[in-house]
N, C-alpha and C positions, 0 to 999 in steps of 0.2 A: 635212379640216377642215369641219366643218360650219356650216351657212348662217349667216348674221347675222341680226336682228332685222330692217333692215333689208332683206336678200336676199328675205327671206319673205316682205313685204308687198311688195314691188318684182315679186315674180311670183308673188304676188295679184293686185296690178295688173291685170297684161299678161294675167293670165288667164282673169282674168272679163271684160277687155274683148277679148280673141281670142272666147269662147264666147258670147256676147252681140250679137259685131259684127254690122250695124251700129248699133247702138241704143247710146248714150252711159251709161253709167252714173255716179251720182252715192259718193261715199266713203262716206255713209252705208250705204247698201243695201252696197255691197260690204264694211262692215264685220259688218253681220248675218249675212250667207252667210258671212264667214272665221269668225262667233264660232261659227257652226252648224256649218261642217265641218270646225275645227282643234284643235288638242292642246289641252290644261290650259295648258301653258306662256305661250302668245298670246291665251288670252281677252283679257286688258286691254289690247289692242290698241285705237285709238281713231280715231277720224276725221281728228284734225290730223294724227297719222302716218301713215296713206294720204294725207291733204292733202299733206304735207311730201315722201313719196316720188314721188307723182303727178308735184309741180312736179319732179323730181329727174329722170324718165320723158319730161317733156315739154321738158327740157332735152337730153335724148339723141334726143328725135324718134321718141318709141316708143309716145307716146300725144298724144291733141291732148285741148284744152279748148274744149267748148262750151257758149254760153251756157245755162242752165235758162228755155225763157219762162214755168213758172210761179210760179219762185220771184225774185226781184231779189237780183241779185249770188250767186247760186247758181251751179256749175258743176259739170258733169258731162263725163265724159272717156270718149274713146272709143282705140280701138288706128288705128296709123298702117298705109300698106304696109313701112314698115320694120317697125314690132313684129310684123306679121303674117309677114316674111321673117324676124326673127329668132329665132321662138318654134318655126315649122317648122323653122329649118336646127340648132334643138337638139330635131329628133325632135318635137317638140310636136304632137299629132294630139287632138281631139274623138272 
């Protein structure tokens, strides 16, 4: 069965914040990198849908949210040691 809309940006997520760690990444940036390296299908992919999966991510404990100090009421997410143990224990390598 292939992945869901959601699955895809859910490990987007965990992906560019595993490559990245430790440095926070904000949904914006990580939506130009998925429009830059994904199919036709997920261009219109958008920022509230990585917002809305994020929170979904930091509800499983697989990414945290940290404040942006230059932006107010901005947040950027980083990967946990869980998302880091569970993105290895499914092969996951850089």
């Amino acid at each position: 069965m292939p992945a869901s809309r959601f699955e895809i940006i859910r490990n987007e997520i965990l992906d560019q914040c595993y490559v990245h760690r430790p440095i926070p990444r904000d949904t914006e940036r990580m939506v130009k990198v998925f429009h830059h390296d994904s199919d036709l299908e997920m261009k219109d992919a958008s920022a509230a849908e990585f917002e809305r999966e994020a929170a979904y991510l930091m509800g499983r404990g697989l990414i945290e949210a940290v404040a942006d100090d230059r932006a107010k009421n901005h947040m950027r997410y980083r990967i946990t040691s869980a998302g880091i143990d569970q993105l290895e224990s499914e092969g996951f390598r850089v």
